[in-house]
VOTOR-613423 format. One record per residue (C-alpha): x, y, z; residue in three letters. Coordinates in steps of 0.5 Angstrom, whole numbers. Example, Ala and Ser with C-alpha at 12.3 -4.5 7.8 and 13.67 -1.06 7.14 Angstrom:
REM VOTOR-613423
+-------+-------+-------+--------+
|    px |    py |    pz | vexmar |
+-------+-------+-------+--------+
|    25 |    -9 |    16 |    ALA |
|    27 |    -2 |    14 |    SER |
+-------+-------+-------+--------+
END
This chain:
REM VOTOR-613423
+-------+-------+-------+--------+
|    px |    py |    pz | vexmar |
+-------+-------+-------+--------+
|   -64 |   -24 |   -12 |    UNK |
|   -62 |   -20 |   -17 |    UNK |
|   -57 |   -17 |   -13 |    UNK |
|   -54 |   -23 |   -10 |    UNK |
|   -53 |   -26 |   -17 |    UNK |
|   -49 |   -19 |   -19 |    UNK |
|   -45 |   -20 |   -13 |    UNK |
|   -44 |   -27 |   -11 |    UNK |
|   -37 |   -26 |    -8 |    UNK |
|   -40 |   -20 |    -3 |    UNK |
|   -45 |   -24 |     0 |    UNK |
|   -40 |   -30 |     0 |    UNK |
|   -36 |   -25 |     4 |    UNK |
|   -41 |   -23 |     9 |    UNK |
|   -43 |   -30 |    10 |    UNK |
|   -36 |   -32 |    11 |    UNK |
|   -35 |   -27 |    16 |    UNK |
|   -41 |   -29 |    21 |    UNK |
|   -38 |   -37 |    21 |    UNK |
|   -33 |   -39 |    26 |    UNK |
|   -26 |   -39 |    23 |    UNK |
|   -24 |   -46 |    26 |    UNK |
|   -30 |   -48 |    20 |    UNK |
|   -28 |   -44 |    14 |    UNK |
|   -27 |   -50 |    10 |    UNK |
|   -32 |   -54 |    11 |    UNK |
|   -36 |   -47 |    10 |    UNK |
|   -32 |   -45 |     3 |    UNK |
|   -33 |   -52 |     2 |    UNK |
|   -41 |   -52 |     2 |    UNK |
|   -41 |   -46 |    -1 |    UNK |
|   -38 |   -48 |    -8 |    UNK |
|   -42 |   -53 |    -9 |    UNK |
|   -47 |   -49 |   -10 |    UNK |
|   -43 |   -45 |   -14 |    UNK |
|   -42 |   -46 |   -21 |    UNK |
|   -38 |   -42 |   -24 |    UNK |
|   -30 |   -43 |   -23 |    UNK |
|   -28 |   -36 |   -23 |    UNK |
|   -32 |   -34 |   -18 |    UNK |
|   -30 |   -41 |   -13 |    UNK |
|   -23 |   -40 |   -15 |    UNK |
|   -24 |   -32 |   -12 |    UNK |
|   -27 |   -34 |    -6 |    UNK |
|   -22 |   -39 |    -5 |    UNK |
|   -16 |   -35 |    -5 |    UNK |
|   -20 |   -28 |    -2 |    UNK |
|   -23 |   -32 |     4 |    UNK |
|   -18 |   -31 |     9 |    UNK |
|   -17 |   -39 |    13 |    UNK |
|   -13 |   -41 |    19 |    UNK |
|    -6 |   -42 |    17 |    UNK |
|    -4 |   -48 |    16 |    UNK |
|     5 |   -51 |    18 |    UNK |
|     9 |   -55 |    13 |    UNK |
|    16 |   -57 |    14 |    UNK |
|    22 |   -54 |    10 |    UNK |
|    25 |   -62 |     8 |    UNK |
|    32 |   -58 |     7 |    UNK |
|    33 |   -55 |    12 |    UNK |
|    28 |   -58 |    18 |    UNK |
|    25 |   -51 |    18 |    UNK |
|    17 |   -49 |    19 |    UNK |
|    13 |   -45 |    14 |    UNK |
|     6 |   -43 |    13 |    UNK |
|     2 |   -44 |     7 |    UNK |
|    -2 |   -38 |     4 |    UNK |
|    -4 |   -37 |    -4 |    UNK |
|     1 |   -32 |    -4 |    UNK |
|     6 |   -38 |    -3 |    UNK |
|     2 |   -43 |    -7 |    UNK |
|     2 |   -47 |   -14 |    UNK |
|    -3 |   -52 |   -15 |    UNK |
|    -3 |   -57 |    -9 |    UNK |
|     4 |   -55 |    -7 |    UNK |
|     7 |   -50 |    -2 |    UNK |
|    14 |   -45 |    -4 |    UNK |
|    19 |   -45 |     3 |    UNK |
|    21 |   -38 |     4 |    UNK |
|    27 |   -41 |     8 |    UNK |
|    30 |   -45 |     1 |    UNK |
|    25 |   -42 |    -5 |    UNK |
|    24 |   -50 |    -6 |    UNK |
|    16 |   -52 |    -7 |    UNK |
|    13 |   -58 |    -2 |    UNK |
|    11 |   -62 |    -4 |    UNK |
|    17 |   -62 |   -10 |    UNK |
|    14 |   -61 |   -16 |    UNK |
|    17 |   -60 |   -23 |    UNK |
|    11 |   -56 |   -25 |    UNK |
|    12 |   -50 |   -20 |    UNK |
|    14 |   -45 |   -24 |    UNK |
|    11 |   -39 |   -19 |    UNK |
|    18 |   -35 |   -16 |    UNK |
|    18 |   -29 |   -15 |    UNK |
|    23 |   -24 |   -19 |    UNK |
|    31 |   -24 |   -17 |    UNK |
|    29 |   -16 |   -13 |    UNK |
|    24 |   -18 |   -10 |    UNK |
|    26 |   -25 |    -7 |    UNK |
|    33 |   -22 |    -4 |    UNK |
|    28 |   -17 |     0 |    UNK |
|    23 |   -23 |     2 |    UNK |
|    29 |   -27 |     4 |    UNK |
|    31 |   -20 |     9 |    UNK |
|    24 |   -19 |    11 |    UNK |
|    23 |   -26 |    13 |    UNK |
|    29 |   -26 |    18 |    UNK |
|    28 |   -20 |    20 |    UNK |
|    20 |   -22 |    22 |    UNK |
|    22 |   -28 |    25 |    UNK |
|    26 |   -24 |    30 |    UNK |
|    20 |   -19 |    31 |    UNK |
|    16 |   -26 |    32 |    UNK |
|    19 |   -29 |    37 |    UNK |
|    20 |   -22 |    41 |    UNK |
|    13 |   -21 |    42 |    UNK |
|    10 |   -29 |    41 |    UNK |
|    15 |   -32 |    44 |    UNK |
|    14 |   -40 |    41 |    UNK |
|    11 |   -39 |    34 |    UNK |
|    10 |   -40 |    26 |    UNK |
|    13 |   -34 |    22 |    UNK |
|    13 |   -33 |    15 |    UNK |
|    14 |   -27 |    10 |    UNK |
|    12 |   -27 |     1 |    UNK |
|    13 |   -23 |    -3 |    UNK |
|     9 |   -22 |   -10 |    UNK |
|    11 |   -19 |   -16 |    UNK |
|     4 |   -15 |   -20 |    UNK |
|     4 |   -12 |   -26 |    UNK |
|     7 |    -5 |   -26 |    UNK |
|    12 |    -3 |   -22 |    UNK |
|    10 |    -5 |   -14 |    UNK |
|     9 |   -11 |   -10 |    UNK |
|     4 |   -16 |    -6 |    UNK |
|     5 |   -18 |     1 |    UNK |
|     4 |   -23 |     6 |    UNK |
|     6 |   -22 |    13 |    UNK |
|     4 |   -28 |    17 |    UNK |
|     4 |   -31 |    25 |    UNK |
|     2 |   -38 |    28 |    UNK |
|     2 |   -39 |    34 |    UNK |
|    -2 |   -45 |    38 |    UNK |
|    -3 |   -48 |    44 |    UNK |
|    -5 |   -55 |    45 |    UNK |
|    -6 |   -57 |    53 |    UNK |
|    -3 |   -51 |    56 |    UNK |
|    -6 |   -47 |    61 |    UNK |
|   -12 |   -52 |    62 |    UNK |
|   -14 |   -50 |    55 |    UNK |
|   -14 |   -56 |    51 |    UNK |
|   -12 |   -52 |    45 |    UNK |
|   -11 |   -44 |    42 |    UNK |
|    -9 |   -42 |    35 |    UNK |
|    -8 |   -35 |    34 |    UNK |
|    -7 |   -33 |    26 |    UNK |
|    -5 |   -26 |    24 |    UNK |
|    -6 |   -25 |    17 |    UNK |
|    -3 |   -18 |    14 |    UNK |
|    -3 |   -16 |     7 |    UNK |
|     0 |   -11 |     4 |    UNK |
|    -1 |    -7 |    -2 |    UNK |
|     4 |    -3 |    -5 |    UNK |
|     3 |     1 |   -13 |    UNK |
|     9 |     6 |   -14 |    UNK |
|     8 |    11 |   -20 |    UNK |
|    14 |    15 |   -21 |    UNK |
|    16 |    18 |   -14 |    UNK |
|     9 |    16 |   -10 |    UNK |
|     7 |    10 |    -7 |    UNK |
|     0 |     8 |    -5 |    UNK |
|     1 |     3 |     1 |    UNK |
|    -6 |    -1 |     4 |    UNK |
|    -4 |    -6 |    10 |    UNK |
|   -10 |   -11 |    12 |    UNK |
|   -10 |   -14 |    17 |    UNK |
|   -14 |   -20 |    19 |    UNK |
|   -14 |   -24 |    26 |    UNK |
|   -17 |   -31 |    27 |    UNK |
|   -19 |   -35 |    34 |    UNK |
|   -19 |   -41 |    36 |    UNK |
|   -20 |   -43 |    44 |    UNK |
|   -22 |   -50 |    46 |    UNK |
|   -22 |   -52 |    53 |    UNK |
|   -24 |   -58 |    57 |    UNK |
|   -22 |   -58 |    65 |    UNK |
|   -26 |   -57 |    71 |    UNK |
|   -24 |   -51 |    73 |    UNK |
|   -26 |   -47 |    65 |    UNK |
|   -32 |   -53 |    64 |    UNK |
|   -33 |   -55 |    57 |    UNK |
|   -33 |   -48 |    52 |    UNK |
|   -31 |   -47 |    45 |    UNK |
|   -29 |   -40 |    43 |    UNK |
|   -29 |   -37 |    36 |    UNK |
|   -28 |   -30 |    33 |    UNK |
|   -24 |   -25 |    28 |    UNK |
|   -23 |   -18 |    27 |    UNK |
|   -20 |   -15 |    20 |    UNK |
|   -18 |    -9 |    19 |    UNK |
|   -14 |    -5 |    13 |    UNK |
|   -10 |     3 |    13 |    UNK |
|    -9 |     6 |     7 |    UNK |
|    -1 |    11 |     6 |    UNK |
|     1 |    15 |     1 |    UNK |
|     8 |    16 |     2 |    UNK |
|    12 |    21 |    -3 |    UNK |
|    20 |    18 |    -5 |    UNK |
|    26 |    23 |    -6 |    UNK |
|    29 |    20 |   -12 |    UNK |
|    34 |    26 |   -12 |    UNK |
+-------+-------+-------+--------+
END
């Protein structure tokens, strides 16, 4: 008991990881009800990895995901046009000049590996700012099917995050990442079954710049 109440994050975690990815809502939603403090509900929900959901860039007609990497408040920064949906004069979360022109590089040159190797899918990169010098950042992929190949509906989600501390000419990287499964079907041949699963898993590199 005493364990529990020490490291409530960790057992939510440990639960989480056993609930099946389509529910992770539903099942965050009823673990902070019992949770009272608004901290540890805040963590859980920006830790616990959920399948992506699409919004659509209102500019320029474009699909992007929405993480807590591109979120502030209820509304969600495009990476197409740096513009939050929906608008909202408050959302002030951006990320510094260097680091949206990289951003802005990596996601077209993601989008393209994206449609290489996934065909017809979602795509989006976010870059963060941390304190120090370094960044955060999310690679993320969606793709789905809805009644295709007697699946009534499929949904990969690859979550990929990167990590990157740089003290003078060294910089510690740590990529983690985490791939969520939905398979629903409903035909005669299949029968009726829904399959749910994740896998996470994480690398850590040290990589030694020449600044001369």
């Amino acid at each position: 008991m005493v364990e529990a109440q020490q490291n409530p994050v960790t057992h939510v975690f440990n639960i989480m990881r056993r609930m099946p990815p389509n529910q992770v809502a539903k099942s965050i939603a009823g673990i902070n009800r019992i949770i009272q403090d608004e901290d540890i509900k805040q963590e859980i929900i920006e830790k616990v990895d959920q399948p992506l959901e699409i919004e659509e860039d209102t500019s320029n007609g474009k699909p992007f995901l929405k993480h807590e990497y591109n979120r502030d408040g209820n509304s969600y920064r495009s990476p197409w046009s740096n513009q939050y949906f929906p608008a909202n004069a408050e959302c002030t979360f951006m990320p510094s000049a260097e680091l949206l022109s990289l951003e802005q590089r990596a996601n077209d040159l993601f989008a393209q590996y994206v449609y290489l190797y996934y065909n017809n899918a979602s795509s989006s990169v976010y870059f963060v700012d941390i304190e120090g010098e370094g960044f955060n950042a999310a690679f993320l992929v969606k793709k789905e099917l809805n009644n295709e190949k007697m699946i009534k509906y499929g949904a990969w989600d690859s979550i990929n995050i990167v990590t990157c501390e740089k003290k003078g000419a060294e910089c510690n990287y740590r990529v983690i990442t985490t791939v969520l499964i939905t398979v629903d079907s409903s035909s005669d041949k299949l029968g009726n079954f829904s399959i749910n699963g994740s896998s996470s898993k994480s690398r850590d590199l040290k990589v030694t710049l020449n600044l001369k």
